[in-house]
Structures are given as structure tokens and as C-alpha cells.
C-alpha positions as a Markdown table, in Angstrom:
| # | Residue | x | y | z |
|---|---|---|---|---|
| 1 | Unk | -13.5 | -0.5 | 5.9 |
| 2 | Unk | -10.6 | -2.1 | 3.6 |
| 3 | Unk | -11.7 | -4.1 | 0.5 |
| 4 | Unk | -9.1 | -6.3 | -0.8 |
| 5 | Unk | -10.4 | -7.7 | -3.8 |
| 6 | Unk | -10.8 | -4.2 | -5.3 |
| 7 | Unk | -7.2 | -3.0 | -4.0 |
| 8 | Unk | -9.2 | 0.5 | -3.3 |
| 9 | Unk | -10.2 | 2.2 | 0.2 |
| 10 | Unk | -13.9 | 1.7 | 0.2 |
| 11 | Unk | -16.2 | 3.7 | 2.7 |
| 12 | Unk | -19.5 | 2.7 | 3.6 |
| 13 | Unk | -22.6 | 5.0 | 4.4 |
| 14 | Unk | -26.0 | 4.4 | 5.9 |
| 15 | Unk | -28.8 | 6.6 | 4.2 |
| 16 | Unk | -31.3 | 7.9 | 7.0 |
| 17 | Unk | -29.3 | 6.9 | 10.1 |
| 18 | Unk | -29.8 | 8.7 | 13.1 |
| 19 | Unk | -26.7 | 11.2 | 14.9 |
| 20 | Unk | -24.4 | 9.1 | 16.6 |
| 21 | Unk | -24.5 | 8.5 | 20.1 |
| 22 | Unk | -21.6 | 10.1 | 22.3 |
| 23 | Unk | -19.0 | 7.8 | 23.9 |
| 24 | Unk | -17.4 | 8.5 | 27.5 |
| 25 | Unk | -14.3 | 5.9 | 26.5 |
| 26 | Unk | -12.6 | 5.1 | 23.0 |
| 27 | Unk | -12.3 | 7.3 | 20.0 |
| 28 | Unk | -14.4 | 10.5 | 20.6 |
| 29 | Unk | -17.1 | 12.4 | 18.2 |
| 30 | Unk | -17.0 | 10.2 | 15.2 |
| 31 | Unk | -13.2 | 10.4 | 14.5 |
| 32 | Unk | -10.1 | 7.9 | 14.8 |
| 33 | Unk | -7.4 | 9.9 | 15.6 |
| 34 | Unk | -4.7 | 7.1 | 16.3 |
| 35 | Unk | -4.0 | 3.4 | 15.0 |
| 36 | Unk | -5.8 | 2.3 | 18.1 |
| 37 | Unk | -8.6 | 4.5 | 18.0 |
| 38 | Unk | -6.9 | 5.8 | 21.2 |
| 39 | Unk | -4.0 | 6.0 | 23.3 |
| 40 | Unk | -5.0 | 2.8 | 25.2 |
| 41 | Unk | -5.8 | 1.1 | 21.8 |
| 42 | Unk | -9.1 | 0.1 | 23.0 |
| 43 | Unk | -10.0 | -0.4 | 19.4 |
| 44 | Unk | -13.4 | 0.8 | 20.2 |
| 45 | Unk | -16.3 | 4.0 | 19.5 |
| 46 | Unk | -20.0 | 4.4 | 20.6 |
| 47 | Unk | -21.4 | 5.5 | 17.0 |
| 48 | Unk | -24.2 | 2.9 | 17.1 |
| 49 | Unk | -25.5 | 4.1 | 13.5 |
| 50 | Unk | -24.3 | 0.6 | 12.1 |
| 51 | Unk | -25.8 | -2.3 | 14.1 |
| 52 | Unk | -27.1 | -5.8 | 13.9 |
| 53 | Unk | -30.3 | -4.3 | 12.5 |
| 54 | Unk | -29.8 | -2.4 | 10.0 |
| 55 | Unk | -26.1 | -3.9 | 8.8 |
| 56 | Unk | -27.4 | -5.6 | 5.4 |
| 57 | Unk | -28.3 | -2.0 | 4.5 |
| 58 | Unk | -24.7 | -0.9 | 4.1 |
| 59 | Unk | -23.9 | 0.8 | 0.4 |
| 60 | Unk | -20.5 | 2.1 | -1.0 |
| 61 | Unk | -20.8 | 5.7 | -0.3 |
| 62 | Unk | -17.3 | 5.7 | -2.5 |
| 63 | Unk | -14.1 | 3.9 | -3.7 |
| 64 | Unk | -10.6 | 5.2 | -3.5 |
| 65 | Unk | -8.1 | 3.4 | -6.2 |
| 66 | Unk | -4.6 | 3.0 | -5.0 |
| 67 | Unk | -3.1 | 1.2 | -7.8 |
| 68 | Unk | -1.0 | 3.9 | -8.9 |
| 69 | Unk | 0.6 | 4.5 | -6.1 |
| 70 | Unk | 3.9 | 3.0 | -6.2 |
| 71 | Unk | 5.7 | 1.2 | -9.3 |
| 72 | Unk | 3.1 | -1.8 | -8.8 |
| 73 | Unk | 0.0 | -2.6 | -7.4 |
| 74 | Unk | -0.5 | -3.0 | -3.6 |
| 75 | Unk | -1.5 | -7.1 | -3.2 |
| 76 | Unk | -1.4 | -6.7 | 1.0 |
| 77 | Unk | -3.2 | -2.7 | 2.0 |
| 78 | Unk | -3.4 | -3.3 | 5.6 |
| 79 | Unk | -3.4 | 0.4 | 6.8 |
| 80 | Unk | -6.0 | 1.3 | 9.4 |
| 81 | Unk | -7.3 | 4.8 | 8.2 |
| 82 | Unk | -7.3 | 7.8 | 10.4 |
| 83 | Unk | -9.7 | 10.4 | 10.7 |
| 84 | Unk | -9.9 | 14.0 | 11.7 |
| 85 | Unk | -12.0 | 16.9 | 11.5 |
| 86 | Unk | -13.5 | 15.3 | 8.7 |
| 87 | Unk | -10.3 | 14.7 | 6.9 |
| 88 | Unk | -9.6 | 11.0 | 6.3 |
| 89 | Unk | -5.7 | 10.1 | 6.4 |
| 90 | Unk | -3.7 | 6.6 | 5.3 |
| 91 | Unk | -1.1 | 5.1 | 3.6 |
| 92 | Unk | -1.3 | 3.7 | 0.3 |
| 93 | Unk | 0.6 | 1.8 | -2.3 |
| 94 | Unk | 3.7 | 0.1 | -2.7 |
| 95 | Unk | 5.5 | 3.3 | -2.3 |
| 96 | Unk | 3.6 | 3.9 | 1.3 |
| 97 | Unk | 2.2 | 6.7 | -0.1 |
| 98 | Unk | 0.0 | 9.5 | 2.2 |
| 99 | Unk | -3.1 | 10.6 | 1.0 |
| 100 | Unk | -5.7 | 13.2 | 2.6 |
| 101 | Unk | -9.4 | 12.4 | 1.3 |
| 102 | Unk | -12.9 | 14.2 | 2.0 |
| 103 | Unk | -14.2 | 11.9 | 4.3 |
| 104 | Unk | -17.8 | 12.2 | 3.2 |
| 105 | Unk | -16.9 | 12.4 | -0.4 |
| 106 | Unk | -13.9 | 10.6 | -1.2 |
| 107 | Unk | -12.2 | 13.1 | -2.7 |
| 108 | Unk | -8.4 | 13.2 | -3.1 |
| 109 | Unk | -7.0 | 16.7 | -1.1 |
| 110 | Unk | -3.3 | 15.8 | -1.1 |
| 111 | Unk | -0.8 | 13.0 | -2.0 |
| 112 | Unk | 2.3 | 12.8 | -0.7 |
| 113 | Unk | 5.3 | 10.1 | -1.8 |
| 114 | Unk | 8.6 | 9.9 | -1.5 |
| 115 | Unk | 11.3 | 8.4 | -4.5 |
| 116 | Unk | 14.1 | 6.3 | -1.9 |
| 117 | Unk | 15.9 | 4.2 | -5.0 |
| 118 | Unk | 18.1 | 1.5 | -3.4 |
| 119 | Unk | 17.4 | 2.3 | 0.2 |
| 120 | Unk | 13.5 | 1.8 | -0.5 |
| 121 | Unk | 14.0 | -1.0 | -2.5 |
| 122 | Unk | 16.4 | -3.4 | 0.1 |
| 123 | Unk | 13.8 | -2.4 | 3.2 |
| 124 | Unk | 12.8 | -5.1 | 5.1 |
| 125 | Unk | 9.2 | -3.7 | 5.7 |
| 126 | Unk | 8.1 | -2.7 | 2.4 |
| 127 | Unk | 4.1 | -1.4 | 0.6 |
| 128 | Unk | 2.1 | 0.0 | 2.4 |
| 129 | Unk | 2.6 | -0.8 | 6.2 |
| 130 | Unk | 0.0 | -0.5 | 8.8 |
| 131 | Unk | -1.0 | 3.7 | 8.6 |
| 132 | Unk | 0.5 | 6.6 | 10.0 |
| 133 | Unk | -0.4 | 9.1 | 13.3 |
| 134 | Unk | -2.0 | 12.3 | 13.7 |
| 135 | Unk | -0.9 | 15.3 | 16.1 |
| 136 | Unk | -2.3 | 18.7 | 16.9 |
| 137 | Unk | -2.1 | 21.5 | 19.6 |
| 138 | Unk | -5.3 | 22.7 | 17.9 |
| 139 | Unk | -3.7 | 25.3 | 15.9 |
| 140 | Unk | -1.7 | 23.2 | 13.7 |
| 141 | Unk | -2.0 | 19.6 | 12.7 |
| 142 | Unk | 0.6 | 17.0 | 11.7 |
| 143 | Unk | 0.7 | 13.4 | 9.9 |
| 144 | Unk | 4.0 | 11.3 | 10.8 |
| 145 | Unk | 4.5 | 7.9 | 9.4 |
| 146 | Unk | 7.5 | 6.0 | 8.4 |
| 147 | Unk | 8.8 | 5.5 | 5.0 |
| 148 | Unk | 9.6 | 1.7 | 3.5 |
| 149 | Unk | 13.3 | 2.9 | 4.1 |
| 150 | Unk | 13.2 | 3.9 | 7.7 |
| 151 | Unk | 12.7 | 7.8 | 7.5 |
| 152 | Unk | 10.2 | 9.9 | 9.8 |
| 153 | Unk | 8.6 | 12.1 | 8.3 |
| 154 | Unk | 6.2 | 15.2 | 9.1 |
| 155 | Unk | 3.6 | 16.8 | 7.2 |
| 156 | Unk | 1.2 | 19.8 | 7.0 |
| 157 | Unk | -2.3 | 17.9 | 7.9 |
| 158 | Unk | -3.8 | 20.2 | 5.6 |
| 159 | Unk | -1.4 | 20.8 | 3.0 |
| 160 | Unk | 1.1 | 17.3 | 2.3 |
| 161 | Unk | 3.9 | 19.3 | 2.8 |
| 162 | Unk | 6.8 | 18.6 | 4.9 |
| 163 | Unk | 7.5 | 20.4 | 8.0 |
| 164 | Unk | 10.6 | 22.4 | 7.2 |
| 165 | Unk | 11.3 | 22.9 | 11.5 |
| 166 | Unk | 10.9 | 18.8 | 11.9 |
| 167 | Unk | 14.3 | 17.0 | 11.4 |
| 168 | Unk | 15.7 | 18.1 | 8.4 |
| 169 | Unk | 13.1 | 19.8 | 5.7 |
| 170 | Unk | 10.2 | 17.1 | 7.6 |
| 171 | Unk | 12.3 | 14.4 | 7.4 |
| 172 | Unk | 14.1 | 12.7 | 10.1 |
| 173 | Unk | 16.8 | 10.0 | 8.9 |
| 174 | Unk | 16.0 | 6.8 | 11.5 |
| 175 | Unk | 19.3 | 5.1 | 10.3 |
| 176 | Unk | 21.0 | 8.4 | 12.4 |
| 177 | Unk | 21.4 | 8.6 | 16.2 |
| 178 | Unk | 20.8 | 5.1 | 17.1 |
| 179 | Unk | 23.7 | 4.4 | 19.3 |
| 180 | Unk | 25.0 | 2.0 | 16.3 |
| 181 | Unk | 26.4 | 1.9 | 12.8 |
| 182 | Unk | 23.6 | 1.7 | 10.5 |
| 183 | Unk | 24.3 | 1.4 | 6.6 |
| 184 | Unk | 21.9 | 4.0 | 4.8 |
| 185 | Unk | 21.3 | 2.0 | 2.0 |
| 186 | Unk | 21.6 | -1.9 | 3.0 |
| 187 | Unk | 21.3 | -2.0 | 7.1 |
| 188 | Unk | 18.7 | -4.2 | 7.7 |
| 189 | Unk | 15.8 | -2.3 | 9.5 |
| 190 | Unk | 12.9 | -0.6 | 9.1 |
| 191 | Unk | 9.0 | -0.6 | 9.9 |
| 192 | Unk | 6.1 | -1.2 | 8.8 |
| 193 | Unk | 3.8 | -0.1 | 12.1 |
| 194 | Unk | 2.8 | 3.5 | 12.8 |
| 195 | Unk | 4.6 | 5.6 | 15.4 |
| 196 | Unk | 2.4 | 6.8 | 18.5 |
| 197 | Unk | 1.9 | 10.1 | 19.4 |
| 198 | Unk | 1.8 | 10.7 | 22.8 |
| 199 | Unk | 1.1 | 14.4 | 23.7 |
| 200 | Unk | 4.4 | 16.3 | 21.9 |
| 201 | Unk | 6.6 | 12.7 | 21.8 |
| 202 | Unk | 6.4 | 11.0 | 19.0 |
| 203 | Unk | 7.6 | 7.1 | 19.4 |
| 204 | Unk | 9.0 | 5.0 | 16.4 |
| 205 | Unk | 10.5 | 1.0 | 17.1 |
| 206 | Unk | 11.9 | -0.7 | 14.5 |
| 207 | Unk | 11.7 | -4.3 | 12.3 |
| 208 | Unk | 13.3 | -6.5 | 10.3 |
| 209 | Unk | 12.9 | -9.2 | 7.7 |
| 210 | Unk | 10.2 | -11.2 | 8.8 |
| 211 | Unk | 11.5 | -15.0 | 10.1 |
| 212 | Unk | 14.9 | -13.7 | 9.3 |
| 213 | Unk | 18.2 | -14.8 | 10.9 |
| 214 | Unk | 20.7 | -12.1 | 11.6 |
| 215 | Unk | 24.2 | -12.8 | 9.4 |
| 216 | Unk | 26.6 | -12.0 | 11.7 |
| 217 | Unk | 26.9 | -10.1 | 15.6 |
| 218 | Unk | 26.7 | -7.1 | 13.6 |
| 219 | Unk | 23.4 | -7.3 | 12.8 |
| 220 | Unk | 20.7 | -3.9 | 13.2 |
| 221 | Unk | 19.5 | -4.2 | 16.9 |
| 222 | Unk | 15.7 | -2.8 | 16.8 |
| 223 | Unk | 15.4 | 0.1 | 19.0 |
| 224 | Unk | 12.8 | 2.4 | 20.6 |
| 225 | Unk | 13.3 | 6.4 | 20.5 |
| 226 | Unk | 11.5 | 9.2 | 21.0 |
| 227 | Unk | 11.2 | 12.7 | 19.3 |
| 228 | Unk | 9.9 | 15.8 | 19.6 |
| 229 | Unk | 7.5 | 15.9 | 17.9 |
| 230 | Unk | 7.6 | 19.9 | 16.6 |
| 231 | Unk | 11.5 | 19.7 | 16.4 |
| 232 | Unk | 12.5 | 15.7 | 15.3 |
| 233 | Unk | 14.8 | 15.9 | 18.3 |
| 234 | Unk | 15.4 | 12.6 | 19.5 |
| 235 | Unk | 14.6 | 12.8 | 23.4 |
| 236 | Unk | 15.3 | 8.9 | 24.1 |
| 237 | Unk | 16.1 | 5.7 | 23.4 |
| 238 | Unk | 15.3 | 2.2 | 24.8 |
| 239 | Unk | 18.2 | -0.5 | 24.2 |
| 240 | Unk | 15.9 | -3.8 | 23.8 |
| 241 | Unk | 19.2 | -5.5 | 23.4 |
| 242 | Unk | 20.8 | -3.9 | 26.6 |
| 243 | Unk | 24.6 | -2.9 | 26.2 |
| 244 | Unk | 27.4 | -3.2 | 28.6 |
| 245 | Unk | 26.4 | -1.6 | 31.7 |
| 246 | Unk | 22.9 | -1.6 | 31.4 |
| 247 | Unk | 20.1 | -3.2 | 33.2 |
| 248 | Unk | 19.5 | -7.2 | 31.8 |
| 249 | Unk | 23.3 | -7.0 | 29.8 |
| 250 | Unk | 23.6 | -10.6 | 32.0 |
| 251 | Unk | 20.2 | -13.1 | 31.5 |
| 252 | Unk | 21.9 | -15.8 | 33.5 |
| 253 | Unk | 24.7 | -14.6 | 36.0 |
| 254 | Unk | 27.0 | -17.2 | 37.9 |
| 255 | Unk | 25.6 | -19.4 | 40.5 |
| 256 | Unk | 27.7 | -20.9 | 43.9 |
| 257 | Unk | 28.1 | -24.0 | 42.0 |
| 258 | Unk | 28.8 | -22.6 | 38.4 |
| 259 | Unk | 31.3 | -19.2 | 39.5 |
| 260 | Unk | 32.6 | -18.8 | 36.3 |
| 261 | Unk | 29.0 | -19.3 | 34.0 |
| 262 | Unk | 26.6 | -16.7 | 32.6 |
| 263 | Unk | 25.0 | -16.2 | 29.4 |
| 264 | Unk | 25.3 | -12.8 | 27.5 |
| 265 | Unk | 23.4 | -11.6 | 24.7 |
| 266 | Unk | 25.4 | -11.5 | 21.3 |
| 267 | Unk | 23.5 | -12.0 | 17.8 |
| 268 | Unk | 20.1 | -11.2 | 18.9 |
| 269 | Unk | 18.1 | -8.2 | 16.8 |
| 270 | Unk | 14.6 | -8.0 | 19.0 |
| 271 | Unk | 12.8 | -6.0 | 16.6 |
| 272 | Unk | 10.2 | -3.2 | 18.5 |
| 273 | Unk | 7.8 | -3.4 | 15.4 |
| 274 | Unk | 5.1 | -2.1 | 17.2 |
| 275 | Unk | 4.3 | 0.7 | 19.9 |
| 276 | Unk | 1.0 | -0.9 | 21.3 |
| 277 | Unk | -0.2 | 1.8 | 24.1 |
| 278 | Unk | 0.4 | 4.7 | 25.5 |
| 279 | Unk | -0.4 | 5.0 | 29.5 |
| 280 | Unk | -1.5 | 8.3 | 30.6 |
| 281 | Unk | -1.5 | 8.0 | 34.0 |
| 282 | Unk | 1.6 | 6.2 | 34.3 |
| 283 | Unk | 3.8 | 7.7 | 31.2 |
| 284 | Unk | 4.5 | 4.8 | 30.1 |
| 285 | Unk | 4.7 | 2.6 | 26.5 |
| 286 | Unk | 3.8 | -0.7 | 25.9 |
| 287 | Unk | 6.0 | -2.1 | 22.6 |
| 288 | Unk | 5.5 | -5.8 | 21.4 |
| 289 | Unk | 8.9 | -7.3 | 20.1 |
| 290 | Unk | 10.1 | -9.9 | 17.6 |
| 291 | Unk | 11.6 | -12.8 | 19.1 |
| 292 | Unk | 15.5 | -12.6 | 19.8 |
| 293 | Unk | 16.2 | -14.5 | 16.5 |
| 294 | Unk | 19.6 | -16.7 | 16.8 |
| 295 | Unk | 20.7 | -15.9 | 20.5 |
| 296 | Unk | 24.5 | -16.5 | 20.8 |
| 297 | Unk | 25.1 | -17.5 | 24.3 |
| 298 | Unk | 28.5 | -17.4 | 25.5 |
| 299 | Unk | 30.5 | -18.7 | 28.7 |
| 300 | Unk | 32.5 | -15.9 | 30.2 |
């Protein structure tokens, strides 16, 4: 669990407990491989080891101090942890550091961080954000989160370092192949949620300022894409503010008695700031967006 007063990762044990029990739904065998424990973000595992019983038991097993991670300390560590094969994963910091830690122990394994100047610095979403993803084929494993200044990157699960086949040396540059002008350094978007991974797809949205009021039609429109997830290829995009042509461009057309009304969309962002589930059965995702903040509407 998080403990905010001590601005530290703190993981708690129970001496003498008893093996967990297996579940049939949820996270499986003791681990949390995604943000929502699963694909379905059912949020949920059968380990019954901690229970109504036994709860005031609890002891810190061991803390994890994050305050020098980043320039500052973090005031606002929100990341859910991940683990796998006994390898606990999460961002941390104001930088939105990556660190690997022994589960059991608490030790540090690997710490990764990246420098962005400028761009880091004017991101909408900044610290630590909300954690990061885990994919494997079961040969090799893979953390992919999203930097304060709207990068993807891809890293050896067992080393920290970047995938040199993803994207460009691990990194692939969001602000690139998003079907608009982006500036690198002062375009308004970024994320603070963790992509999903979704078999070999990995799926990133986007945010912006929080309560923020786009300046001009210009403004960063918060898209969905997907990428490969060995490659950094992007394999598609979702326009949540649809251009000409495309299904929803009219949310009001003309009516008998009003032939010459309709309402387009025109300075509307609709940030995708979080990928909620992924459906299996139906291959499908389920994104929650910001409201579309300062809606032009125009008579044609």
C-alpha cells in the first residue's frame, strides 16, 4: 500500500499467514500485472492472507524513500504498483521515475529516469502519474509508461534499459504521428495514466491541464493510438474529436424546419486520459474522456 505521510512505498507483511488461496477471476497467483489488476480492471485478487481477523496484525515489512527522485520531493505519489515474478514495478518522483524493487525485500534492482528540460517542465500532467504497464511473451518482459513530457517508453523488465528495437532507442516521441501539429516543447498534452497492454498493442490517450480552457481552435486534441508493442509502430488512432469526413463531425445536423442549422465541433480538446479496459472477447477499449472544454458551435 501507498503511505503518504512518509512520501515512501511501504509494503506490508503478515508473519505466519497461511499460502494464499487461488482465484478463478482477477489478478492471478499473487501478482498485479496491470493498473487494474487485469484487463477488465476488476480491481480484485483471492489472496485471503489479510482479512478482517487478523488485519490489526499488519507490520512494515519495509519502506522505499522516493524523495530523490526528481528535483523535489513528490507531495501527490498516486502510482498503483505492479508486480511480477516477484519483481515489484512503479513510478516514482517528480521526475516519474521507474524503479524495479525485490518484492519481498525492498530492495532497489534498477532505476530508470529520464532529463526532458523544457518539455518536462511545461507538461500538463507532471510527478509521478498513476504507474506504468507490464508485457511479456514469456521469454522477455517489458515496462512501458509515459514520461511527464509525453514520450513512450520501453524497458528491459529485468535490466531498466531501453529497448533499442521500440520506437527510436525505447523511446517513442507521442508529440509524432498524431494526425496534427504538435509543438515538442510547449503543445499542450500529455498523461499522467498508464498505457494498457493488450496482448502485443500497447494503447496510450492523452490529457491536458486539468480545468483548463483551450486558447485558441488550435488547441492539442487528445487522441487514442495504438503501438506495437515490440516495434513502437503506431497501428491506430481514434479521433475523439472527429475530423471532416468522419463518423460524429455533425452533433446536430439540419432539421425540416431549420435547413440551413447544425452544430460542428471547433475548440474542443476531449482529453482520453485514461484507457479503463480492455474486452477480450470483443477486442475492444473502454477510454474515459475529459469533458469537451469550450465547445465552439457554429451555424453553417
Amino acid at each position: 500500500m501507498r503511505t503518504l505521510a512518509n512520501w515512501s512505498v511501504t509494503i506490508c507483511l503478515l508473519a505466519g499467514a497461511s499460502l494464499p488461496a487461488i482465484g478463478q477471476t482477477g489478478a492471478k497467483d499473487g501478482e498485479w500485472r496491470s493498473y487494474g489488476g487485469d484487463l477488465g480492471s476488476t480491481r480484485y485478487s483471492a489472496l485471503d492472507q489479510i482479512n478482517a481477523g487478523n488485519f490489526n496484525q499488519l507490520e512494515i515489512a519495509w519502506r522505499f524513500k522516493t524523495d530523490n527522485l526528481g528535483p523535489r520531493r513528490e507531495f501527490q505519489l498516486e502510482a498503483t504498483p505492479l508486480v511480477a515474478r516477484g519483481v515489484l514495478y512503479s513510478t516514482a518522483g517528480t521526475r516519474r521515475a521507474v524503479v524495479a524493487l525485490d518484492a519481498a525485500t525492498g530492495e532497489q534492482l534498477w532505476v530508470h529516469s529520464e532529463r526532458e528540460g523544457a518539455r518536462g517542465a511545461n507538461a500538463p500532467r507532471q510527478l509521478s502519474g498513476r504507474g506504468l504497464a507490464y508485457w511479456t511473451d514469456g521469454r522477455e518482459e517489458r515496462i512501458l509508461y509515459v514520461t511527464p513530457g509525453y514520450r513512450l517508453i520501453a524497458l528491459n523488465a529485468k535490466t531498466g534499459v531501453p529497448v533499442p528495437g521500440f520506437g527510436a532507442n525505447g523511446v517513442v516521441d507521442l508529440k509524432l504521428d498524431d494526425d496534427q501539429q504538435i509543438d515538442p516543447i510547449t503543445g499542450e498534452v500529455g498523461l499522467h495514466a498508464t498505457p494498457i497492454v493488450a496482448r502485443d498493442v500497447v494503447i496510450v490517450g492523452a490529457a491536458h491541464r486539468s480545468g483548463g480552457v483551450p486558447k485558441s481552435k488550435g488547441n492539442v486534441k487528445g487522441y487514442v493510438r495504438a503501438f506495437d508493442v515490440r516495434t513502437g509502430k503506431r497501428l491506430w488512432i481514434f479521433h475523439t474529436i472527429p475530423k471532416p469526413g468522419e463518423f460524429g463531425i455533425t452533433i446536430a445536423g439540419p432539421t425540416p424546419a431549420t435547413p440551413a442549422c447544425g452544430v460542428r465541433f471547433r475548440w474542443m480538446k476531449a482529453s482520453a486520459w485514461r484507457i479503463c479496459r480492455w474486452s477480450c472477447r470483443r477486442a475492444t477499449t473502454t477510454e474515459a474522456t475529459g469533458r469537451a472544454t469550450a465547445c465552439l458551435a457554429r451555424l453553417w
